[in-house]
C-alpha positions in Angstrom: -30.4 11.3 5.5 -32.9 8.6 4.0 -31.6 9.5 0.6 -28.4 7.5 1.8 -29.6 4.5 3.3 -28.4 1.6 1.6 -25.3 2.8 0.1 -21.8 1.4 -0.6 -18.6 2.9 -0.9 -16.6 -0.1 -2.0 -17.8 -0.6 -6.0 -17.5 2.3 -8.4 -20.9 2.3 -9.5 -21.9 2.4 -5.9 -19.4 5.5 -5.4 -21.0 6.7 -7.8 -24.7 6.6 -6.7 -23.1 8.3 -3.4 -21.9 11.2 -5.7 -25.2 11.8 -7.7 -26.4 11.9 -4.3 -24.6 13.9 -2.2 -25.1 16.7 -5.5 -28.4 16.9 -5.1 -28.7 16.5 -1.7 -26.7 19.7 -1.6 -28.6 21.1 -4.3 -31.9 20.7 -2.2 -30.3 22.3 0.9 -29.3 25.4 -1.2 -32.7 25.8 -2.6 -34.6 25.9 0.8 -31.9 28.2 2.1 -32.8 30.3 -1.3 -36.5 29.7 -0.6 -36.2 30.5 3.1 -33.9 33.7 2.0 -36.4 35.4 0.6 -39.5 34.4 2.5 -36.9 36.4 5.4 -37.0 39.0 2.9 -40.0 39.3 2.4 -41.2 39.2 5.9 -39.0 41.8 7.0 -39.8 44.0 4.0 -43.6 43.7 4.9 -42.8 44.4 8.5 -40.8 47.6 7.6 -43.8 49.3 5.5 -46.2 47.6 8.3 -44.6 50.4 10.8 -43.4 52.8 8.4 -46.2 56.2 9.1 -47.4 57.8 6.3 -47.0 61.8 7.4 -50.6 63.8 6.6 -50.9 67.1 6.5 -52.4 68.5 9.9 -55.3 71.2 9.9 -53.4 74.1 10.4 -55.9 76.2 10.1 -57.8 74.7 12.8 -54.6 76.7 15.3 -56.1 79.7 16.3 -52.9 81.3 17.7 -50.8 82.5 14.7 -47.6 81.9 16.5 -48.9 78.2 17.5 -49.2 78.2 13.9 -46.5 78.9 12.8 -44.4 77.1 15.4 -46.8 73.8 14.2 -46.0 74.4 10.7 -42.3 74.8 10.8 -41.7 71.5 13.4 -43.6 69.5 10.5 -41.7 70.5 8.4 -38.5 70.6 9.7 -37.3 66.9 10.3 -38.0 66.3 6.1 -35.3 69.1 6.1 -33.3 67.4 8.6 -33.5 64.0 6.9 -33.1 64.8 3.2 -29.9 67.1 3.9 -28.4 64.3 6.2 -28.6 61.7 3.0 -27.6 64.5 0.6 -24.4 65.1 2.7 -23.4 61.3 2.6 -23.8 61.4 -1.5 -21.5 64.4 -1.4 -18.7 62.6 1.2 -19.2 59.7 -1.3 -18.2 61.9 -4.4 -15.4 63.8 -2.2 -14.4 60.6 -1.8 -14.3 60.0 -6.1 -12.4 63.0 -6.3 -9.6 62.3 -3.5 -9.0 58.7 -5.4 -9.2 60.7 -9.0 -6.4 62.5 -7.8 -4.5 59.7 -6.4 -5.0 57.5 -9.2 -5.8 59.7 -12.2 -9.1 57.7 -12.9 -12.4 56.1 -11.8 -12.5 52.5 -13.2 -14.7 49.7 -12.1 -17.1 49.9 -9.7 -16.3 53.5 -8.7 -17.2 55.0 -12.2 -20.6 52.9 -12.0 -21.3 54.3 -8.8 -20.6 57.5 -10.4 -22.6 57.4 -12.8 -25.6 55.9 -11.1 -25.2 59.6 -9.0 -24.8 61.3 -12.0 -28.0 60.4 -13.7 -29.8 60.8 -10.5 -29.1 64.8 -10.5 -29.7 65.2 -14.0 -26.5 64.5 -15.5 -25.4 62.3 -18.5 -23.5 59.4 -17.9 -20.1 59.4 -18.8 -17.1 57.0 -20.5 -14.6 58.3 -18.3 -14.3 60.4 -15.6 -12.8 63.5 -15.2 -12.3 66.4 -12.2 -14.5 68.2 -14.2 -17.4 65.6 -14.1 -16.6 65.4 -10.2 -16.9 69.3 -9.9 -20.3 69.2 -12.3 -21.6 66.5 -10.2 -20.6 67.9 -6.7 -22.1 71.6 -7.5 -25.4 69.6 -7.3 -25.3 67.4 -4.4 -25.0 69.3 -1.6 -27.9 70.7 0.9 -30.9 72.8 0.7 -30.9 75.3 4.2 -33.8 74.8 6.5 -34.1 78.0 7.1 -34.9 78.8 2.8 -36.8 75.4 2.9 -39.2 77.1 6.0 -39.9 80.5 4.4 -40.5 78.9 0.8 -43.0 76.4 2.5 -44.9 79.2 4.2 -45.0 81.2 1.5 -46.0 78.8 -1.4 -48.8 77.0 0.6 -49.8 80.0 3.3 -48.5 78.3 6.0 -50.0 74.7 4.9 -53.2 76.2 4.2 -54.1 76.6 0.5 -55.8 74.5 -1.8 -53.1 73.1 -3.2 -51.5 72.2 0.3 -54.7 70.9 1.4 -55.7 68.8 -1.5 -52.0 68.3 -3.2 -49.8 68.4 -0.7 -48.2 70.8 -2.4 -46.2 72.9 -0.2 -43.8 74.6 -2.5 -46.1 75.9 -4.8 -44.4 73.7 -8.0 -46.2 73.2 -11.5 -46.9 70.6 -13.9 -47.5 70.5 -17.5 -49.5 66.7 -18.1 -52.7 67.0 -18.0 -54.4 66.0 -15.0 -50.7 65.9 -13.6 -52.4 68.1 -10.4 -54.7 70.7 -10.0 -55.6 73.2 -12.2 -55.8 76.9 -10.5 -59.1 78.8 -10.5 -57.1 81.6 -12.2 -55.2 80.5 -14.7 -54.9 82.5 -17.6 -56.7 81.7 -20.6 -54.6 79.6 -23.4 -52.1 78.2 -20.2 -52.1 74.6 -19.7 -50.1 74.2 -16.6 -51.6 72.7 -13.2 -50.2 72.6 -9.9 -48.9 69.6 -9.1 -50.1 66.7 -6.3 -48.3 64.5 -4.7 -49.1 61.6 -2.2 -47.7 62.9 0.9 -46.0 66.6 2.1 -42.7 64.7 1.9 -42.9 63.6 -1.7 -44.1 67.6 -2.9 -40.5 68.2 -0.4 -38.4 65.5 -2.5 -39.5 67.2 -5.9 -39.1 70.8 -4.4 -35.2 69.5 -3.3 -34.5 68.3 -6.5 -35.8 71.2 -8.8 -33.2 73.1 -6.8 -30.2 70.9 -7.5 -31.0 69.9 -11.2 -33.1 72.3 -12.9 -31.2 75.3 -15.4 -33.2 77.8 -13.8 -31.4 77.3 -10.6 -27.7 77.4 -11.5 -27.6 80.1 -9.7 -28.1 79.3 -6.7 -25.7 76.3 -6.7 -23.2 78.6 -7.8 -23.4 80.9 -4.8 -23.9 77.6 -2.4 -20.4 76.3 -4.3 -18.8 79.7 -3.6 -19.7 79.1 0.1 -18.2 76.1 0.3 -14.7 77.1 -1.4 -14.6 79.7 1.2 -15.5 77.6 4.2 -18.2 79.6 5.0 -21.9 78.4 6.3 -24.5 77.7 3.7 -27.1 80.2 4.7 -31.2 80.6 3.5 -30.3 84.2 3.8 -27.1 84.4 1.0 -28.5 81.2 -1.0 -31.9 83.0 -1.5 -30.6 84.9 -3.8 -30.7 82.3 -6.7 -34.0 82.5 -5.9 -34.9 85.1 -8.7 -36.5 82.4 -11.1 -38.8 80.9 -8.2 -41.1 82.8 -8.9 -42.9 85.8 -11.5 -42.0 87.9 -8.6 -38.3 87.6 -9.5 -36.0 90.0 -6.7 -39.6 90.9 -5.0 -39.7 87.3 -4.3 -36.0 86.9 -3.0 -36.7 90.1 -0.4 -39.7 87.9 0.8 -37.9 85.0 1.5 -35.0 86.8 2.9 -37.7 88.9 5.1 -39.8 85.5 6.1 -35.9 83.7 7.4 -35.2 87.3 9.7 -38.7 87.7 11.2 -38.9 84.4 12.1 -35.3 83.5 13.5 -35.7 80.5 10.7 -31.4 80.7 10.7 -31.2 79.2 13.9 -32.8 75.8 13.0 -30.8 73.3 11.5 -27.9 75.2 10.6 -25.8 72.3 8.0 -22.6 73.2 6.7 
């Protein structure tokens, strides 16, 4: 208010003074709420990775009992399931929701095809000019959910129920591979004249997050997307059981591989957790 004292309305040069300074008196104001903007920001963003817990891998090798074991092994794994397939279902009711206004309006314009395309890249897929039902189609056979019940028998199978080497000092749980060098670690028996290492990651849930989407981008998988989009046409559940069967190129194993998974989900019930349709 000190800014003010002292001034008069009634000449023009006075009213002018008064103008200059009620500018930037509201110029200051908008900068400290600026400033004080961000400092919020800032505080709360600090705040939020002050409680967010960074998941290790337990020591299951330490749990004697082998059904303790397992039980330990799939309840650590099972809310990244949980989570991961929750968000992937709201990207999918966001590009339903692309198609239902595609047909209604026979385009995406605007801020819808951004949106789009921002999804399309993140799977794997060009961006495109315009959109088309086909695009939508391409896009949805990708977004859509992994079953817990696949997730749970890969897991065990890949790591030896959180156990290996590569779990224990990669947190890789999936068994995945890398081509960079020192991209991971590199297995005791590799064959000579290979250059591939196992991969590491930071956390279990980041080796989970690259596992997800090697499944819903990669060529090798297409697949399996296609029996998951079958499902879906039909109304029926998306099972670990039926979408184990794009499984094939998982592994050097190939239809051995598939009849493990498949075995690994019936002996241990792993259908009954987290069924997502």
């Amino acid at each position: 208010m000190s800014l003010l004292k002292g001034v008069s309305f009634s000449p023009p040069s006075d009213y002018q003074t008064w103008m200059f300074l009620a500018s930037a008196l509201s110029l200051i104001v908008i900068s400290i709420y600026s400033v004080l903007s961000v400092v919020e920001t800032i505080i709360e963003e600090k705040e939020q990775y002050r409680h967010e817990e960074i998941v290790h891998l337990p020591n299951f090798a330490s749990i004697a009992s082998t059904p303790e074991r397992k039980k330990a092994f799939f309840n650590f794994l099972e809310p990244f399931v949980v989570e991961a397939n929750r968000e992937i279902l709201e990207e999918r009711s966001q590009v339903e929701s692309f198609r239902d206004y595609f047909e209604e309006n026979g385009e995406l314009s605007g801020k819808r095809l951004v949106l789009f395309n921002v999804l399309r890249e993140s799977y794997g897929l060009e961006m495109v000019e315009t959109a088309g039902l086909e695009d939508i189609a391409e896009l949805l056979n990708r977004v859509d959910v992994i079953p817990a019940s696949m997730v749970l028998a890969q897991a065990a199978i890949e790591s030896g129920w959180g156990t290996s080497r590569f779990a224990r000092q990669g947190n890789n749980l999936f068994g995945i591979w890398c081509y960079e060098p020192g991209c991971g670690i590199v297995p005791r028996r590799r064959p000579a004249g290979e250059t591939y290492e196992v991969a590491a990651y930071d956390t279990p849930r980041d080796s989970f997050l690259a596992y997800i989407r090697n499944l819903n981008t990669s060529h090798h998988y297409e697949a399996l997307r296609d029996i998951r989009a079958a499902h879906r046409e039909n109304g029926m559940e998306v099972t670990g059981k039926d979408l184990a069967g794009g499984l094939s190129n998982y592994s050097q194993e190939r239809w051995t591989y598939v009849r493990k998974v498949r075995g690994l989900i019936a002996s241990n019930r792993l259908e009954e957790r987290s069924k997502i349709r």
